[in-house]
C-alpha positions in Angstrom: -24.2 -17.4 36.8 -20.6 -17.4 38.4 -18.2 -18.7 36.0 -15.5 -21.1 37.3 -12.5 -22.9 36.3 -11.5 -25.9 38.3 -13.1 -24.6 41.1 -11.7 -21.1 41.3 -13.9 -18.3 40.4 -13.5 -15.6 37.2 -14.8 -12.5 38.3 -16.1 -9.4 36.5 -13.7 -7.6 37.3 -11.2 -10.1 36.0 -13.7 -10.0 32.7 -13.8 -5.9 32.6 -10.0 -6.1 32.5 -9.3 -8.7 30.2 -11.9 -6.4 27.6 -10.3 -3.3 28.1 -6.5 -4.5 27.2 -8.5 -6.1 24.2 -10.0 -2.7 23.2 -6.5 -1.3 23.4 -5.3 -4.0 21.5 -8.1 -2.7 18.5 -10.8 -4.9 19.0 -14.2 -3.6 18.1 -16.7 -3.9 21.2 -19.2 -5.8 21.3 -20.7 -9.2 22.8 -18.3 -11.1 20.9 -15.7 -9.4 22.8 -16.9 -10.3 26.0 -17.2 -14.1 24.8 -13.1 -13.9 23.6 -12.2 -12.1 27.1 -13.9 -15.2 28.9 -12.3 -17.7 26.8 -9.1 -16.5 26.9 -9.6 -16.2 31.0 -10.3 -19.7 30.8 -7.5 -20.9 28.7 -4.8 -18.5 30.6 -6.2 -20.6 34.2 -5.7 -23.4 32.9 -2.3 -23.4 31.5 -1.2 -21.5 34.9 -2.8 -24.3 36.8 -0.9 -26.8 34.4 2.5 -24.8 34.7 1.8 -25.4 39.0 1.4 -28.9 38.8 4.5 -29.2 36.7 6.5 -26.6 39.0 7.3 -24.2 36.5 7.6 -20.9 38.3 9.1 -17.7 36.8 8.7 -13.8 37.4 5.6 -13.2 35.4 2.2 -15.0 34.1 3.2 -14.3 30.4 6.6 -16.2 31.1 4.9 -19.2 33.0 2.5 -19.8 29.9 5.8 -19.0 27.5 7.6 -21.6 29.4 4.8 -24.3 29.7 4.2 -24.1 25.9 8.1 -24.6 25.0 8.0 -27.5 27.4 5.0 -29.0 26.7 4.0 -28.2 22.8 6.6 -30.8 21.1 6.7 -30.4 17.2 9.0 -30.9 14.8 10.7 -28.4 11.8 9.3 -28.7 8.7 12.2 -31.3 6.7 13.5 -30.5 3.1 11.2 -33.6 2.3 8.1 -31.8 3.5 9.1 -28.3 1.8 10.1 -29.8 -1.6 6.1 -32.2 -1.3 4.5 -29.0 -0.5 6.3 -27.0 -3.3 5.6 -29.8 -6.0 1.9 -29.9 -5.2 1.1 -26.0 -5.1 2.8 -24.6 -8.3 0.4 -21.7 -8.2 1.4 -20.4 -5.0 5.2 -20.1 -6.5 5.0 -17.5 -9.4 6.8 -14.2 -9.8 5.9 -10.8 -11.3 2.6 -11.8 -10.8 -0.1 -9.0 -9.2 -3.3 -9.3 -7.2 -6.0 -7.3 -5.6 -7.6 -8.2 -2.1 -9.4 -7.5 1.0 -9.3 -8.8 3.9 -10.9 -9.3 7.1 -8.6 -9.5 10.3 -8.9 -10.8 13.9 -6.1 -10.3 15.5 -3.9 -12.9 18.3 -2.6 -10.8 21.4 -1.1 -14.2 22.4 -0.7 -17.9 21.7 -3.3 -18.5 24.8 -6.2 -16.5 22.9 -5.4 -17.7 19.0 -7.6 -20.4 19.9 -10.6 -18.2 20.9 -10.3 -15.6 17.9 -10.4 -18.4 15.9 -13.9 -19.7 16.4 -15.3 -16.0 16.3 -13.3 -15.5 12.8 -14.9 -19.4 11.4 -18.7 -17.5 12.6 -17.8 -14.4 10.5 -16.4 -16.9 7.8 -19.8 -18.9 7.1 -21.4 -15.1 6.7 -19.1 -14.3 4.5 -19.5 -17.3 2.0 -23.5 -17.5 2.8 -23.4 -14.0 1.2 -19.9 -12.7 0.0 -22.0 -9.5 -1.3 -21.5 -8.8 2.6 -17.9 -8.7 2.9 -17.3 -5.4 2.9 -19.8 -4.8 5.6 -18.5 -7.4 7.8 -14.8 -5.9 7.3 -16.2 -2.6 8.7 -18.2 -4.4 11.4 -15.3 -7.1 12.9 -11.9 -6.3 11.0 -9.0 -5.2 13.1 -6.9 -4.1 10.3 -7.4 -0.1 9.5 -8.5 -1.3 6.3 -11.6 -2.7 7.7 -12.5 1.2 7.4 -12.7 0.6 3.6 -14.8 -2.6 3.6 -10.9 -4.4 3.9 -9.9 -3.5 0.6 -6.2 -3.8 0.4 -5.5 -2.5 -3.2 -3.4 -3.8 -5.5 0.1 -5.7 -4.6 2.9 -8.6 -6.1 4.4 -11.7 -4.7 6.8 -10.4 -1.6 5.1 -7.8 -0.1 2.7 -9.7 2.1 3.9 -12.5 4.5 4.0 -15.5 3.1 1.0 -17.4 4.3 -0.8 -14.7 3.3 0.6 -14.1 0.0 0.0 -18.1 -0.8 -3.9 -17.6 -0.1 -4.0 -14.7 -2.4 -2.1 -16.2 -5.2 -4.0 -19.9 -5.2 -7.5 -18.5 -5.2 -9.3 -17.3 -8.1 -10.0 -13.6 -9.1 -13.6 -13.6 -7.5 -13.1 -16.1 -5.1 -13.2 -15.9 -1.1 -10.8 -18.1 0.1 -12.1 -21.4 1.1 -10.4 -21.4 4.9 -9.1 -19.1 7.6 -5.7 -17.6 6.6 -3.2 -17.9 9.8 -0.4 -15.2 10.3 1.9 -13.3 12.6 -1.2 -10.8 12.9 -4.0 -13.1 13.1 -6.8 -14.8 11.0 -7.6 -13.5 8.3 -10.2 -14.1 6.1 -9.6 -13.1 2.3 -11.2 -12.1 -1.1 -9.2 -12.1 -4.3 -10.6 -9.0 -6.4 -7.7 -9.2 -9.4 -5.1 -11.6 -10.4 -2.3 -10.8 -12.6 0.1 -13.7 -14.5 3.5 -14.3 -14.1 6.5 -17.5 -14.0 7.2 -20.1 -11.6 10.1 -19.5 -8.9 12.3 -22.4 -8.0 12.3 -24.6 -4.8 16.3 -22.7 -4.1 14.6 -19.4 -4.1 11.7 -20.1 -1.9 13.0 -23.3 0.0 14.0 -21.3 3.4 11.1 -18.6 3.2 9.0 -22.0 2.7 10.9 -24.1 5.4 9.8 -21.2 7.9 6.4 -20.9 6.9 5.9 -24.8 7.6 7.4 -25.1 10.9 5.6 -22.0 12.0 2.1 -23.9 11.2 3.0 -26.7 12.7 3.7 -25.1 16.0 0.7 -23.0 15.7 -1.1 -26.4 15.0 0.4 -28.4 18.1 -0.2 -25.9 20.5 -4.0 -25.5 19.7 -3.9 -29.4 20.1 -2.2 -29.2 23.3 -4.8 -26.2 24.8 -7.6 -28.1 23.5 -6.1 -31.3 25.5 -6.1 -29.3 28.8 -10.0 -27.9 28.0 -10.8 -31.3 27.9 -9.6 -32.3 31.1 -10.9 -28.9 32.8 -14.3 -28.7 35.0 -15.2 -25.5 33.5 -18.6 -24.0 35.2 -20.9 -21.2 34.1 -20.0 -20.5 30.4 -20.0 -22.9 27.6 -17.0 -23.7 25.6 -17.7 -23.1 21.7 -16.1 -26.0 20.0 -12.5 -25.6 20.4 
């Protein structure tokens, strides 16, 4: 069945393009891959379309989506009141000298147009994962991005600093044993994570972590607003010939 946005068709070829620069990009063929090239075809007409109507016009499609999304997506920074709330009610994400052990399983974002799409294949490979964590290894070979996924996404062992932050916060708040209990969002991706080890150690102060923490904050809420603001123009959209996953 031809698939159509608004009227105007997306072709095979269109879909054979978008899945090659996605196998460049590392990720693993396969069905699900065709689904995420789709989507993101889908979301990428959309905002173009959007940028049109709101005569935004620049040298590149990758520029118009940039621009629409710094028009458009309206958040605000994370204030010294929200750092120092979120601070005071996660004390075990602010320790030093402790240690851990993970593995993790990555899909990776090319772009803020497709985080949205990699996310509901990463929630799928999420309820595996905590129907039957005995399968996580397994799954990190079959759907992880990361090289690690090689190893069943084992990561070895590491302290506080030498992962980004949201990542290192995940870690360090989830028990030795434990999958954690949502999708982990960073620079690289989603991530979905199992603690292996955890090692003690002392609580930092706000000072230290207040900036690290202040970025971390605003970058979620931007990440959060502009998943609002895509799902917004789905749900105006007369999309024909593929079905949406819950976005």
């Amino acid at each position: 069945m031809v698939i159509s946005v608004n009227g105007t068709e997306i072709s095979e070829a269109n879909i054979a393009t978008e899945i090659a620069h996605a196998v460049a990009a590392g990720q693993p063929e396969g069905d699900e891959l065709r689904d995420g090239a789709i989507q993101e075809l889908i979301l990428r007409k959309l905002m173009l379309d959007e940028a049109a109507r709101l005569g935004i016009s620049t040298a590149s499609d990758e520029e118009t989506v940039g621009t629409l999304l710094d028009q458009e997506v309206d958040f605000e920074d994370a204030d010294e009141a929200t750092c120092r709330a979120f601070y005071d009610q996660n004390p075990a994400n602010f320790q030093q000298g402790e240690m851990a052990a993970a593995s993790h399983i990555l899909f990776s974002i090319n772009d803020d147009a497709s985080a949205g799409l990699v996310k509901a294949k990463a929630e799928g490979v999420l309820e595996q994962v905590q129907a039957n964590p005995s399968h996580f290894a397994s799954l990190a070979r079959e759907h992880s991005t990361c090289p690690s996924g090689k190893e069943g996404g084992a990561l070895g062992k590491f302290g506080r600093g030498q992962m980004v932050p949201e990542f290192e916060t995940a870690v360090f708040s989830t028990a030795p044993g434990a999958i954690a209990p949502g999708l982990i969002e960073t620079q690289f991706g989603y991530h979905i994570i199992q603690v292996t080890e955890r090692e003690g150690g002392e609580a930092v102060s706000y000072d230290d972590v207040k900036e690290r923490l202040q970025e971390f904050l605003t970058d979620m809420a931007g990440r959060k607003a502009t998943h609002a603001y895509l799902a917004k123009l789905l749900a105006a959209a007369k999309v024909e010939g593929y079905q949406f996953p819950a976005f």
